[in-house]
C-alpha positions as CSV (number, residue, x, y, z in Angstrom):
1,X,23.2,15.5,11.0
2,X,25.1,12.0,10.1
3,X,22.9,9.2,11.4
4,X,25.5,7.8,13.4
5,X,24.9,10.8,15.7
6,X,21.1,11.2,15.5
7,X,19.4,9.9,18.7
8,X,17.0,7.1,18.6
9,X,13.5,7.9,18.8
10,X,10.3,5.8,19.1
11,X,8.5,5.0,16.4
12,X,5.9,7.1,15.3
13,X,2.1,5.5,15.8
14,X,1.5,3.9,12.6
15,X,-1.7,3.9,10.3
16,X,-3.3,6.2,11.9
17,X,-3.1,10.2,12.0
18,X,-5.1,13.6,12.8
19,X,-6.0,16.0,9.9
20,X,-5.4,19.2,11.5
21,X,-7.1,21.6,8.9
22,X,-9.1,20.2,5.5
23,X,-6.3,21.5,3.6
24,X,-3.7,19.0,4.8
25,X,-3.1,16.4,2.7
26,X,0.6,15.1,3.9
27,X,0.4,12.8,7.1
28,X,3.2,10.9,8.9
29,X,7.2,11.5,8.7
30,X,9.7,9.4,7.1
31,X,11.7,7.3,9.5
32,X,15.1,4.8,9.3
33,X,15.6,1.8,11.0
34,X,18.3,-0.4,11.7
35,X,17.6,-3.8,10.6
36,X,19.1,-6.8,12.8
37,X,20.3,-9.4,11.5
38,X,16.7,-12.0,11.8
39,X,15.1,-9.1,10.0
40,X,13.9,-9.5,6.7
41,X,12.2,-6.3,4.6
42,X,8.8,-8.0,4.9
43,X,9.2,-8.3,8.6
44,X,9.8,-4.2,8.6
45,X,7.2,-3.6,6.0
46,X,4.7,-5.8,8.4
47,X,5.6,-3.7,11.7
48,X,6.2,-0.6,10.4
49,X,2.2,-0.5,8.6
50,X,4.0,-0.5,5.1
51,X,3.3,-2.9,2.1
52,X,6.1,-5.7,0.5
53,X,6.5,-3.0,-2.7
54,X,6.1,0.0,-0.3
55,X,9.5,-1.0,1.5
56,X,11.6,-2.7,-1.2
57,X,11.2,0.5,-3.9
58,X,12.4,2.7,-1.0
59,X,15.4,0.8,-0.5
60,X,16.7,-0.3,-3.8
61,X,19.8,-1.5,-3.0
62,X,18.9,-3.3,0.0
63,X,18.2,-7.3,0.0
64,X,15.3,-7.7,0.6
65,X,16.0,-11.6,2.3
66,X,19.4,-10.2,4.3
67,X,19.4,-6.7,4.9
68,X,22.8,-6.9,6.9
69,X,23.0,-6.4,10.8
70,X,22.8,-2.3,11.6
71,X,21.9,-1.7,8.2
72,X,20.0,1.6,7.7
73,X,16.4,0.8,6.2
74,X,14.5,3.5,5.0
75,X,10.4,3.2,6.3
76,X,8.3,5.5,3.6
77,X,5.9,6.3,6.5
78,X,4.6,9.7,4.9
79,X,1.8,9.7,2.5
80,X,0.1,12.0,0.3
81,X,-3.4,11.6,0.7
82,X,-5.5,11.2,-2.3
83,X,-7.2,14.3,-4.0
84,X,-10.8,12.8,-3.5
85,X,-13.7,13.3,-1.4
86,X,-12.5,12.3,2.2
87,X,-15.3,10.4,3.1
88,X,-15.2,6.2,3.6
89,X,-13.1,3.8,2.0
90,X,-9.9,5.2,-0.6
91,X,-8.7,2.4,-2.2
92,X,-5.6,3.6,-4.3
93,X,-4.6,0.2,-6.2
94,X,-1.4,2.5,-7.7
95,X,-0.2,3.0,-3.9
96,X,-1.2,-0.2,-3.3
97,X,-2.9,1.6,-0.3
98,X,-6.0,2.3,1.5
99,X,-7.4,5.1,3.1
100,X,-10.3,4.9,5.8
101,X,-11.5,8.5,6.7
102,X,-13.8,8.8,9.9
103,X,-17.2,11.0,10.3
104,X,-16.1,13.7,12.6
105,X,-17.7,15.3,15.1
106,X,-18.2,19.1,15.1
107,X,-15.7,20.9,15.8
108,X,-13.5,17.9,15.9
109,X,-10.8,17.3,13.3
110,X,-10.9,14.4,10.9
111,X,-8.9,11.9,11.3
112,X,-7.3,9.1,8.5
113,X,-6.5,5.6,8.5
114,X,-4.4,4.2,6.2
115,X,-3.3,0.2,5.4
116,X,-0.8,-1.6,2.7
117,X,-2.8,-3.5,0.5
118,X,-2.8,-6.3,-1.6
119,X,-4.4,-5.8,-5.0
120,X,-5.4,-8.4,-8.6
121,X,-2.6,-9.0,-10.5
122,X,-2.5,-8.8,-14.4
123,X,-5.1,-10.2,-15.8
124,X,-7.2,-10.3,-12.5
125,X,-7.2,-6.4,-12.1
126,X,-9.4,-5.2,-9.1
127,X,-11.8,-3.0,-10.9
128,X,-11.7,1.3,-10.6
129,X,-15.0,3.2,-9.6
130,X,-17.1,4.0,-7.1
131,X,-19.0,1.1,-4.8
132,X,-20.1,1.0,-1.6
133,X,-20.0,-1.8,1.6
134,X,-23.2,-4.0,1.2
135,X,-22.1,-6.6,3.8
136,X,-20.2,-8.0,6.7
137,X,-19.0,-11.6,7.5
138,X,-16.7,-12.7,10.4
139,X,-15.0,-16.1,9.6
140,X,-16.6,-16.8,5.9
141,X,-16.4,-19.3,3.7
142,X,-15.0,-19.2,0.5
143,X,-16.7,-20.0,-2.5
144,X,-14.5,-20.2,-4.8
145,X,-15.0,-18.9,-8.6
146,X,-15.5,-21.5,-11.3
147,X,-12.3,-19.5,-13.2
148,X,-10.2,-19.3,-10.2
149,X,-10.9,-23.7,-10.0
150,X,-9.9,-24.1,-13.6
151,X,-6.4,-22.0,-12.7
152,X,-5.1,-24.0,-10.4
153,X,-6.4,-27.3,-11.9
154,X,-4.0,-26.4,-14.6
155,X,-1.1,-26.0,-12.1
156,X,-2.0,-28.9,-10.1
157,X,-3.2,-27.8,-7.2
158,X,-6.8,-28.2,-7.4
159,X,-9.6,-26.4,-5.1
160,X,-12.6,-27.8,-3.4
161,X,-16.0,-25.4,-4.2
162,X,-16.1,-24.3,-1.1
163,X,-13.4,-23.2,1.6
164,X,-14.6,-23.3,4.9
165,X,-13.3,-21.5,7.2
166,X,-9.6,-21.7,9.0
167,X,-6.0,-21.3,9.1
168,X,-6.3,-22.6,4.7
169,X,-9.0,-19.9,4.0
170,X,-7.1,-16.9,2.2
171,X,-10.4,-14.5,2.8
172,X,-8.4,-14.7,7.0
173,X,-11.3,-14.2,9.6
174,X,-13.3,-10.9,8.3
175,X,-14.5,-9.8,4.9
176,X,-16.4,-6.7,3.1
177,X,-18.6,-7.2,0.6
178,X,-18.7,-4.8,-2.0
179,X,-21.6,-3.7,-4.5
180,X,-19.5,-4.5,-6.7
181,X,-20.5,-8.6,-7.8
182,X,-17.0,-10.5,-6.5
183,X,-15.3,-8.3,-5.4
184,X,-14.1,-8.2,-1.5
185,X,-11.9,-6.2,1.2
186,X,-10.9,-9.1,3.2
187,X,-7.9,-10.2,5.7
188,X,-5.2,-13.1,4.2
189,X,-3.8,-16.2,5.6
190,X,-0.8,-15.3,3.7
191,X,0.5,-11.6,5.3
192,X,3.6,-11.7,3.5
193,X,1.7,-11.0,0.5
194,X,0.3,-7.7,1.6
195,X,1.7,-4.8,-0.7
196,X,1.7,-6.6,-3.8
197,X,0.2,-8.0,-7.2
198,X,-1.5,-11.2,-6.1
199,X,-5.2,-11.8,-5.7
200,X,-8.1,-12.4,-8.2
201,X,-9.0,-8.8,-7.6
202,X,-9.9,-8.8,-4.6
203,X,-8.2,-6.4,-2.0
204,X,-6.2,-8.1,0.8
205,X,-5.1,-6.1,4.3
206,X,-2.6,-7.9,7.3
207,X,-5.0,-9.4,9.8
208,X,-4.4,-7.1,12.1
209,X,-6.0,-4.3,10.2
210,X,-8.7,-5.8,8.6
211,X,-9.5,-7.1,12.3
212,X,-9.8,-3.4,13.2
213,X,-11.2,-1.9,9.6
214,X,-14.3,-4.1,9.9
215,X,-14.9,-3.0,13.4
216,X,-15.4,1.1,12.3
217,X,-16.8,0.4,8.7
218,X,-20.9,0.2,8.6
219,X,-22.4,-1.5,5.5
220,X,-23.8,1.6,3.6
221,X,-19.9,2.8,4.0
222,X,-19.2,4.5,0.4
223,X,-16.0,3.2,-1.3
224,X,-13.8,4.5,-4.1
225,X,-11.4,2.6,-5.9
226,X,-8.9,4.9,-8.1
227,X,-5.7,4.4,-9.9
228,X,-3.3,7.5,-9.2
229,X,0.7,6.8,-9.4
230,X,1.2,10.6,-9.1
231,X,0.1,12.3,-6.3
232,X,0.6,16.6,-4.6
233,X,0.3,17.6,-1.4
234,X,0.7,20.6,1.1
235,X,1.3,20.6,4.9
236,X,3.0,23.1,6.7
237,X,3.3,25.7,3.9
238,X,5.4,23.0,1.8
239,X,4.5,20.8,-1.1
240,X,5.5,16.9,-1.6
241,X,5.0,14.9,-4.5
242,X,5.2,11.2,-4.3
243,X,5.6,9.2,-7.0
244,X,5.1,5.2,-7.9
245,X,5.9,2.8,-10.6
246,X,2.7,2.8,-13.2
247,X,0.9,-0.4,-13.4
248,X,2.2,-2.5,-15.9
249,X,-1.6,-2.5,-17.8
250,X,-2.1,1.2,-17.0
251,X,-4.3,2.1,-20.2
252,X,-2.7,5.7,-19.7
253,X,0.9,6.3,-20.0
254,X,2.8,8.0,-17.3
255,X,3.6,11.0,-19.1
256,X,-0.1,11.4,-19.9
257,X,-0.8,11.6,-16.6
258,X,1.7,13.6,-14.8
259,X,0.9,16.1,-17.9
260,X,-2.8,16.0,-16.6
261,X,-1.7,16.1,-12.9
262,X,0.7,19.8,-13.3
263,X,-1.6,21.5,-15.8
264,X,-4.4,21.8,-13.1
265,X,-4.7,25.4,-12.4
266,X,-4.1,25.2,-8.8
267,X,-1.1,23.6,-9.3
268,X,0.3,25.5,-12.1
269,X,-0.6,28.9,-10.6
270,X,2.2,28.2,-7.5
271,X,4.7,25.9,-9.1
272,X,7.9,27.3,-10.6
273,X,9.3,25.5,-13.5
274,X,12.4,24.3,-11.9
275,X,9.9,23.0,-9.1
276,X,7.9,21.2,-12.1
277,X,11.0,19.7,-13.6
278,X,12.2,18.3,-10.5
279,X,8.9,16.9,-9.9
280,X,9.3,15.2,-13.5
281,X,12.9,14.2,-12.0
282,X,11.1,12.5,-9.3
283,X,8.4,10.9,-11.1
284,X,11.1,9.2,-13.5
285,X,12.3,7.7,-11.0
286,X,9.3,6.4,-8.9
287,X,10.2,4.8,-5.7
288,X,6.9,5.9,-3.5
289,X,8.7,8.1,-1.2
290,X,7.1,11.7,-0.5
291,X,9.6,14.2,-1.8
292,X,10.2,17.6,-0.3
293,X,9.8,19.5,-4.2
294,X,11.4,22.4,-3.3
295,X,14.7,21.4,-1.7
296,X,15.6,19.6,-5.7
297,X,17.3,17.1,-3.5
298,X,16.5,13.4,-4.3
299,X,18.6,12.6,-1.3
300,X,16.6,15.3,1.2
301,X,14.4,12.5,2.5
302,X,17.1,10.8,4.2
303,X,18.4,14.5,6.2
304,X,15.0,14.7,7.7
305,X,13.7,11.2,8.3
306,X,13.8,10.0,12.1
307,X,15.9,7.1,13.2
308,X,13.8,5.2,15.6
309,X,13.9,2.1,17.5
310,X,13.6,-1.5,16.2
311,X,10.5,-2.6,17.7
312,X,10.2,-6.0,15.8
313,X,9.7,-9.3,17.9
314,X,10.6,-12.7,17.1
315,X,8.0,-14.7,16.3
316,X,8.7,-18.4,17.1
317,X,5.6,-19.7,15.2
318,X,6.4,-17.0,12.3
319,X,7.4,-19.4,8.8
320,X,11.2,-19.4,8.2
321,X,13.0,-17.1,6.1
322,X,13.1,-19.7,3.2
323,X,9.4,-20.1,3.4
324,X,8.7,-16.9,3.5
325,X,11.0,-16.2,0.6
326,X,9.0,-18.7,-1.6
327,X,6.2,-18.0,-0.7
328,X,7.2,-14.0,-2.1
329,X,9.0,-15.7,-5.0
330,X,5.9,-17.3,-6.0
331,X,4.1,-14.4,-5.7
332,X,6.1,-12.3,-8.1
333,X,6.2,-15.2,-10.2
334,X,3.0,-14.9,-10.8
335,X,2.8,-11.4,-11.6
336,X,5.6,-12.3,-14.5
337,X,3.9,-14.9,-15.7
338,X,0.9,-12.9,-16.4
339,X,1.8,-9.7,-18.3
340,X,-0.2,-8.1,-20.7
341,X,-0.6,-10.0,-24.0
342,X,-1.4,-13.5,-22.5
343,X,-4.3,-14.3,-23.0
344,X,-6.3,-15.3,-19.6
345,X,-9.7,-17.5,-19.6
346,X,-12.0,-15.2,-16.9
């Protein structure tokens, strides 16, 4: 059906859906919005509980600062659930997503969370493995790393020791502590940078879901921390693949891994090879969406995605468009100016 004629539904509820069996591993439905003309792609990303990258690789030929009045924005709002134990915290730094997945009761189904997130740019990379919650704060200070003091000496813009609390802390109001010695799930006093390469490692959430994240997780709670572009999935009898861009300092190439990813047996035994080469179509051309495989339709996203209603509000203390537009700038800047083969004092 064109889009012109589809009717305009409601949004569905974001971040947070049922697992109706243990073999599902597909939640949410793609959905298209019509951007007004105050919109900007973060201010989408932000409402629709999608990350800066998330929204900007799905719509390629968008801009990202003046999407155009009426103009049709795609919101990636299906995901692929990683192929790990669902218990915890899944922190997929490829995704640039996380994944909180609640004790059910018996008889109950399970039921998964799921946030943008901000993740360690080159040369800060937030480290892979397995780590658990050891603690809690609500409005911390920051005590800022001796390497993280030398940085931004060099650029001018030195740092006290210690950042106490407020609107200038970039930790925002609530932080998780991991076993891991540095490293922290915390909020941001800079939301537009949700979704993308920026921290010292750390992992950064909107307030809004942080807020909520530290009010389920216990300390104990077990977190894993993987690094999977490629990822399968089933629901409803059909499988979806959904592929993103490779880190830039992946240590594996992409071919390596979708090789690894299509010659597991359970995969292989069901998957024709005109499935697998589409799926290697797909792949070359990582944009994050989850792809119907067996429709060999790049396009087949767009036939079955809702169009629902707007639902983002004006926000008279929200920074301008040109400050939020440096402030991204910056960002990405960043990430350029620290590719691999620079060498970074840590």
């Amino acid at each position: 059906m064109p889009l012109e004629a589809r009717p305009i539904e409601e949004p569905i509820a974001r971040n947070y859906f049922v697992l109706e069996s243990p073999q599902q591993s597909v939640v949410g439905s793609p959905q298209i919005v019509y951007a007004s003309a105050e919109n900007t792609l973060s201010d989408l990303a932000r409402e629709y509980g999608l990350g800066y990258d998330e929204i900007v690789a799905a719509n390629p030929d968008v801009d990202p600062w003046l999407p155009g009045d009426r103009r049709p924005v795609l919101l990636p709002t299906q995901f692929v659930v990683p192929d790990v134990p669902r218990e915890g915290i899944v922190l997929n730094i490829a995704s640039k997503r996380l994944f909180y997945f609640s004790r059910a009761a018996e008889g109950e189904p399970q039921t998964v969370m799921t946030y943008p997130i901000g993740i360690g740019r080159v040369g800060w990379e937030t480290p892979l493995g397995a780590t658990e919650v050891v603690s809690k704060a609500t409005n911390p200070h920051w005590f800022v790393p001796a390497s993280v003091r030398r940085e931004h000496a060099e650029l001018g813009n030195p740092l006290p020791s210690v950042v106490p609390p407020g609107p200038d802390n970039p930790l925002g109001a609530y932080v998780l502590k991991l076993e891991m010695p540095g490293y922290l799930i915390h909020g941001t006093n800079q939301p537009y940078g949700v979704g993308m390469r920026v921290s010292h490692g750390c992992v950064r959430l909107y307030p809004e879901n942080i807020e909520l994240l530290f009010s389920l997780v216990d300390v104990g709670e077990p977190v894993q921390i993987i690094n999977e572009p490629y990822l399968l999935g089933r629901h409803n009898g059909e499988l979806y693949f959904e592929a993103h861009q490779a880190l830039e300092d992946d240590l594996m190439l992409p071919a390596e891994r979708l090789d690894i990813l299509l010659g597991q047996s359970e995969v292989t035994s069901t998957l024709s090879q005109r499935d697998a080469d589409h799926i290697r179509s797909i792949a070359s051309n990582a944009n994050g969406v989850a792809m119907l495989v067996s429709y060999h339709d790049t396009d087949e996203v767009l036939a079955r995605a809702s169009l629902v209603r707007n639902t983002v509000e004006p926000d008279p203390d929200a920074p301008t468009l040109s400050e939020v537009r440096q402030m991204i700038d910056e960002a990405v800047a960043e990430e350029l100016a620290n590719e691999p083969g620079e060498e970074k004092d840590l």
